[in-house]
TORNUNU-32941 format. One record per residue (C-alpha): residue number from 1; residue in three letters; x, y, z. Coordinates in Angstrom, 3 decimals. Example, Ala and Ser with C-alpha at 12.3 -4.5 7.8 and 13.67 -1.06 7.14 Angstrom:
# TORNUNU-32941
{1 "ALA" {12.300 -4.500 7.800}}
{2 "SER" {13.670 -1.060 7.140}}
//
This chain:
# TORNUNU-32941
{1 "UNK" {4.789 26.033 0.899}}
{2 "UNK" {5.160 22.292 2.161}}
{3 "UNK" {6.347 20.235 -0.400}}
{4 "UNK" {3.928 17.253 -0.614}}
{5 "UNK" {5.755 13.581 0.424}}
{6 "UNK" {5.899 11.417 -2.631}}
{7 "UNK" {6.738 8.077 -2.467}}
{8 "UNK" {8.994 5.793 -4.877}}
{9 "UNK" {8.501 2.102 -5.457}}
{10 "UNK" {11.725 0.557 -6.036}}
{11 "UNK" {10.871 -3.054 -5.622}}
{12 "UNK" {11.192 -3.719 -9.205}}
{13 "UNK" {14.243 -1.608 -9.903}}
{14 "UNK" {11.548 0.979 -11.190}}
{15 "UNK" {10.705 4.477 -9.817}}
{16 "UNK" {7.142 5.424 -10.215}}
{17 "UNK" {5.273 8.335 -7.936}}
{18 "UNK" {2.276 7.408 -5.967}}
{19 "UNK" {0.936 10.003 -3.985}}
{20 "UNK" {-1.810 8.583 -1.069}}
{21 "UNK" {-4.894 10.306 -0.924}}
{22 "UNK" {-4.262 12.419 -3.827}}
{23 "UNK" {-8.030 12.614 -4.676}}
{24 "UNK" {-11.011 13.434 -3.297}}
{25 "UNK" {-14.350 12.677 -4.502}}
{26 "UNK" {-17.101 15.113 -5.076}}
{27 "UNK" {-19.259 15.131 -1.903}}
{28 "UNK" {-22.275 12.699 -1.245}}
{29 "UNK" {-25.454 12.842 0.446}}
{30 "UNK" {-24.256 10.801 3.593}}
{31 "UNK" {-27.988 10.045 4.966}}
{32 "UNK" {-28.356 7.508 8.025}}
{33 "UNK" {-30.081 4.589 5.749}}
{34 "UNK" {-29.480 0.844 6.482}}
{35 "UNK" {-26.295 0.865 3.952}}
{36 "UNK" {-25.468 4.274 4.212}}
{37 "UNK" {-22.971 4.879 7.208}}
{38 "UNK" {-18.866 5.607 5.585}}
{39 "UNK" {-17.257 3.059 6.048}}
{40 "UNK" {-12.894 2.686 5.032}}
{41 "UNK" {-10.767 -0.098 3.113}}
{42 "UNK" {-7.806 -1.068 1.407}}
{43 "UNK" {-9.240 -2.767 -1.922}}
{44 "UNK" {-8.886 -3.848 -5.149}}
{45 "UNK" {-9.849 -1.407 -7.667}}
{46 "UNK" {-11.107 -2.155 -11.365}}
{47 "UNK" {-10.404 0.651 -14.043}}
{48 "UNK" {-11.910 0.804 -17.286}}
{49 "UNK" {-10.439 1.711 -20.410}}
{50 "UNK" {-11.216 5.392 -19.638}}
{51 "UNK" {-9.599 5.257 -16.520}}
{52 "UNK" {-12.371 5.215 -14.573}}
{53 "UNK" {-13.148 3.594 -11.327}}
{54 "UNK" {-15.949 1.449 -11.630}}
{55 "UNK" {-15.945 -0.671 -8.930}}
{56 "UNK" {-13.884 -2.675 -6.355}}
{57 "UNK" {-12.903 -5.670 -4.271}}
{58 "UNK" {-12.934 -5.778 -0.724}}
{59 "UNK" {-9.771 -8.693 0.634}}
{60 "UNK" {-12.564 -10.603 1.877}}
{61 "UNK" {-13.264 -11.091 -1.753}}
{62 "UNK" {-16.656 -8.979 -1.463}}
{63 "UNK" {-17.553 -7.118 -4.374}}
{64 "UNK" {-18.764 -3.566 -5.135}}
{65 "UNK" {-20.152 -1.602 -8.268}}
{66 "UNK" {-19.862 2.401 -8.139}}
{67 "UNK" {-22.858 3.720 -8.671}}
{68 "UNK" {-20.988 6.124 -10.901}}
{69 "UNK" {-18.144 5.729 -12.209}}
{70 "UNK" {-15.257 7.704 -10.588}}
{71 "UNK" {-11.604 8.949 -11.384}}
{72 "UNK" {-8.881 9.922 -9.505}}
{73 "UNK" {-5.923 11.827 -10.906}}
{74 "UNK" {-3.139 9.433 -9.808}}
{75 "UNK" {-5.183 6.584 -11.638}}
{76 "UNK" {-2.988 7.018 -14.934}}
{77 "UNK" {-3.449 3.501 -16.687}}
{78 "UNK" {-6.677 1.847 -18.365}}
{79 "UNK" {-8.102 -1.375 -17.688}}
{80 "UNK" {-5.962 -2.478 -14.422}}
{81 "UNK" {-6.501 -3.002 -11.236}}
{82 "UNK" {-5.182 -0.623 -8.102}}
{83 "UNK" {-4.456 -0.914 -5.132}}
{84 "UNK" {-6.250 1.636 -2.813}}
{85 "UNK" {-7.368 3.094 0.573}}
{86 "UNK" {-11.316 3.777 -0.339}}
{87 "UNK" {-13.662 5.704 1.877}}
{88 "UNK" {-17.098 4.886 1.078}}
{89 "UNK" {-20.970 4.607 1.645}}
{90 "UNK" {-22.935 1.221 0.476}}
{91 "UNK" {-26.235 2.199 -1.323}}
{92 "UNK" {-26.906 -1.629 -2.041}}
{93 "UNK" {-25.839 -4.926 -0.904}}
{94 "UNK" {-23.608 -4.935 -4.083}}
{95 "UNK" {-23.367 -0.986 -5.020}}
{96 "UNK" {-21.262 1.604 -3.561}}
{97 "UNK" {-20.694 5.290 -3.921}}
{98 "UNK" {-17.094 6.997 -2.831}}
{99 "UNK" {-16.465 9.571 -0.484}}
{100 "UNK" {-12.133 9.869 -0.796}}
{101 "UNK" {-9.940 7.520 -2.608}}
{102 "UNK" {-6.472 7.311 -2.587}}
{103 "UNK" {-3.491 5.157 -4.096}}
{104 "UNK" {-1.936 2.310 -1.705}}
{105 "UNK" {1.693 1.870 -2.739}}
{106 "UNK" {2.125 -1.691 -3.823}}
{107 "UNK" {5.525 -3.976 -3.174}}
{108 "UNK" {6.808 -6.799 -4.847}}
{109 "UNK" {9.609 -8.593 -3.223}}
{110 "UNK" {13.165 -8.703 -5.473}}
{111 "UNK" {15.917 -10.913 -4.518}}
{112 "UNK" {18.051 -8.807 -2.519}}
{113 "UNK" {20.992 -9.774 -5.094}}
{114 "UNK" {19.270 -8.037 -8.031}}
{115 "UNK" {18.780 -4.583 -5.893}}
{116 "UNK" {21.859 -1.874 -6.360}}
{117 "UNK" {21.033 -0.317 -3.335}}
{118 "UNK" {19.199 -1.893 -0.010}}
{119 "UNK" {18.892 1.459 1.846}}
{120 "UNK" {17.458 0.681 5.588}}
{121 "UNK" {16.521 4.407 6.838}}
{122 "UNK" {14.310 3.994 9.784}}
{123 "UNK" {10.304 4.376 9.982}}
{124 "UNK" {7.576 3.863 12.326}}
{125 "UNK" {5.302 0.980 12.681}}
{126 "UNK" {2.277 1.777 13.606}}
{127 "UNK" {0.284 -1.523 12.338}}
{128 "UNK" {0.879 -4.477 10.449}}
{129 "UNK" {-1.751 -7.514 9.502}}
{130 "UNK" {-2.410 -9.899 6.676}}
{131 "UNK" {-5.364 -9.086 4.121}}
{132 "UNK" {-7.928 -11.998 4.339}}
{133 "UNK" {-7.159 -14.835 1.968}}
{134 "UNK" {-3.420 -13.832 2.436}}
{135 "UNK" {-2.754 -12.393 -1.007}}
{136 "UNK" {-1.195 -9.407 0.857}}
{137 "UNK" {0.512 -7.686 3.494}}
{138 "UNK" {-0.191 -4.537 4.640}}
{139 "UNK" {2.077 -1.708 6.671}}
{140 "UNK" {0.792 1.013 8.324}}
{141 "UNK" {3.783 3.239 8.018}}
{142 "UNK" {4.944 6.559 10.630}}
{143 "UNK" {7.313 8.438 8.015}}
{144 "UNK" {9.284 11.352 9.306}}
{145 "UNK" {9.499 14.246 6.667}}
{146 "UNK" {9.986 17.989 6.169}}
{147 "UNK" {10.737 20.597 3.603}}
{148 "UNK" {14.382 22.241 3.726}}
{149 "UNK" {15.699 24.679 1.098}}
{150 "UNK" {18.690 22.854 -0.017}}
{151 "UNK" {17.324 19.457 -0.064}}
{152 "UNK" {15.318 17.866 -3.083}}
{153 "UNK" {15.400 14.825 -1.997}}
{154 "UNK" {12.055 12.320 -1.906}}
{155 "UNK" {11.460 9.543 0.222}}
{156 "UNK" {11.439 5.496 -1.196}}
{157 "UNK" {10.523 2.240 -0.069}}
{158 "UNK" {11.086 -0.930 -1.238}}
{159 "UNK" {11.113 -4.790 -0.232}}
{160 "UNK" {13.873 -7.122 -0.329}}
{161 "UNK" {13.541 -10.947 -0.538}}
{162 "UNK" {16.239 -12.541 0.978}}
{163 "UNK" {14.940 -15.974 0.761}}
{164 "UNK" {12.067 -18.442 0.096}}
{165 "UNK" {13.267 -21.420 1.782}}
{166 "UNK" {11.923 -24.895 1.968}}
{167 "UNK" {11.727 -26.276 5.420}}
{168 "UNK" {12.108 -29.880 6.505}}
{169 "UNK" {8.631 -30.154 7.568}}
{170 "UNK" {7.571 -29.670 3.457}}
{171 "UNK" {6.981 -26.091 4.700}}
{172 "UNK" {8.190 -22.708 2.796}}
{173 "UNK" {9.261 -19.542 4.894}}
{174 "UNK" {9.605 -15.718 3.182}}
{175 "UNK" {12.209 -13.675 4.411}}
{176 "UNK" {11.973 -10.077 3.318}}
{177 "UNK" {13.185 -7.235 4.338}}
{178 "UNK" {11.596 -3.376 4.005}}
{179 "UNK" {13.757 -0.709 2.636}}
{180 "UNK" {13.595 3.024 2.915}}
{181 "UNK" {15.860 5.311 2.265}}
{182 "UNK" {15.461 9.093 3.944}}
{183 "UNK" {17.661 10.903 0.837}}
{184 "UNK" {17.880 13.444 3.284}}
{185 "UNK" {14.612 14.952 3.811}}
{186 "UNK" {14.205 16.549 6.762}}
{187 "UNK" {12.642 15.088 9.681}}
{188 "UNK" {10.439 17.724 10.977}}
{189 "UNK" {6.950 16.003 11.400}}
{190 "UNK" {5.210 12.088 11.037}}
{191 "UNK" {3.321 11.248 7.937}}
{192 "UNK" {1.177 7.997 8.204}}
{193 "UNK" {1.141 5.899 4.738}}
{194 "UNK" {-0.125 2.438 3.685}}
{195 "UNK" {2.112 0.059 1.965}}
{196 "UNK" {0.233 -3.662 0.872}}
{197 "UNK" {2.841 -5.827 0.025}}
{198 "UNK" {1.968 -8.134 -3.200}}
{199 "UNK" {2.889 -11.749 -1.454}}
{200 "UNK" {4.200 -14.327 -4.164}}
{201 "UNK" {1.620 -16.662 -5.651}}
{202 "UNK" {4.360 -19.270 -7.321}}
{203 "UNK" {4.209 -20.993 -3.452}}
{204 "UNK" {2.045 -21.784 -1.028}}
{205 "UNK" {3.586 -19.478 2.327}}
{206 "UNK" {3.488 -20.935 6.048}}
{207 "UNK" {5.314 -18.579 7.339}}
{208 "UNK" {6.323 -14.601 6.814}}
{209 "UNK" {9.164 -13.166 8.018}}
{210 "UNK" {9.364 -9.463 7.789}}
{211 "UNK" {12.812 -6.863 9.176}}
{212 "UNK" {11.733 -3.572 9.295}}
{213 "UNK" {13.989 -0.964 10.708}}
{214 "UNK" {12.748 0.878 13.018}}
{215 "UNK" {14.314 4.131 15.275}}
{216 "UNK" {14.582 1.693 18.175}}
{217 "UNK" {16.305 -0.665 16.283}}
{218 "UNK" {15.682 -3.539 13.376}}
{219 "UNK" {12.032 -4.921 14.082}}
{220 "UNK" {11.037 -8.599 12.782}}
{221 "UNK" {7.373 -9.813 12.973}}
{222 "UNK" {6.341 -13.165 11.842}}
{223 "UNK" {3.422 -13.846 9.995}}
{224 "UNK" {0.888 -17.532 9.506}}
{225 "UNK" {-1.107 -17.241 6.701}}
//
């Protein structure tokens, strides 16, 4: 049996699981009305305090009630807010109903000198954009993983911040850098993830600089909010 790829935040010198697409809603009649064609998108999700989904944000700052609410088993705490990749059909101009939603992985940066370990494992790219209004950054991620006998290893990612430096023009630049560390799981196939990264509010960015390692060497893309 495959063992299923978790993945470990250590941004905040914390492991927790957070499994992508771990839940699938119960299916929906998908008819061909003016709101009802599926549409995807990484949003902000609202829980209630019975850890229930009851409705969500879109980065455009668009907002959606479920017409029911929903739950997930990954959701795990009440009234917060997740990140997550949402598959869904509008009934109204401000209600929704789900079709499959899954947890997004969110990173926060930590200075590179409080991190132990700044493992740099390569991945694939296969996208990378800012979220309207610029509150995050998003990764589409190519992980290569496997099962093997002797190996119990799992997969993290995490974000360095090696600086937020003030410029001479009045102008602040973020240098991070993505972490991953393979702890030797195989690398049999490609898994693609979603990782938003949670940009810092205490400054107003100009620029983003981002070092991802790649298997053709260290990438770095540059980002204008």
């Amino acid at each position: 049996m495959k063992r299923l790829l978790r993945l470990f935040i250590i941004a905040n010198c914390q492991l927790s699981i957070v499994i992508l697409m771990s839940c699938t809603t119960d299916n929906y009649d998908k008819g061909q009305g003016k709101y009802s064609l599926m549409q995807a998108e990484l949003v902000e999700l609202s829980v209630n305090g019975n850890k229930e989904a009851t409705s969500f944000t879109l980065d455009d700052g668009t907002q959606y009630t479920f017409v029911l609410p929903t739950i997930a088993k990954w959701i795990e705490t009440p009234d917060t807010v997740y990140r997550a990749l949402l598959y869904y059909n509008k009934v109204t101009e401000t209600t929704a109903e789900p079709v499959s939603l899954g947890a997004v992985p969110t990173l926060r940066a930590k200075e590179h000198w409080k991190l132990d370990e700044q493992p740099e494992d390569p991945v694939g790219v296969e996208s990378a954009w800012l979220s309207m209004k610029g509150k995050y950054l998003n990764l589409g991620l190519l992980l290569k993983t496997g099962q093997a006998d002797d190996n119990d290893g799992t997969q993290t990612v995490g974000l360095a911040q090696d600086t937020i430096r003030l410029n001479g023009d009045q102008t602040y630049t973020a240098v991070f850098r993505l972490l991953h560390d393979q702890c030797g799981v195989p690398q049999y196939y490609t898994s693609r993830r979603f990782v938003s990264i949670l940009l810092p509010d205490t400054v107003q960015l100009d620029t983003i600089r981002l070092a991802i390692p790649t298997y053709e060497g260290k990438l770095e893309r540059i980002f204008l909010p």
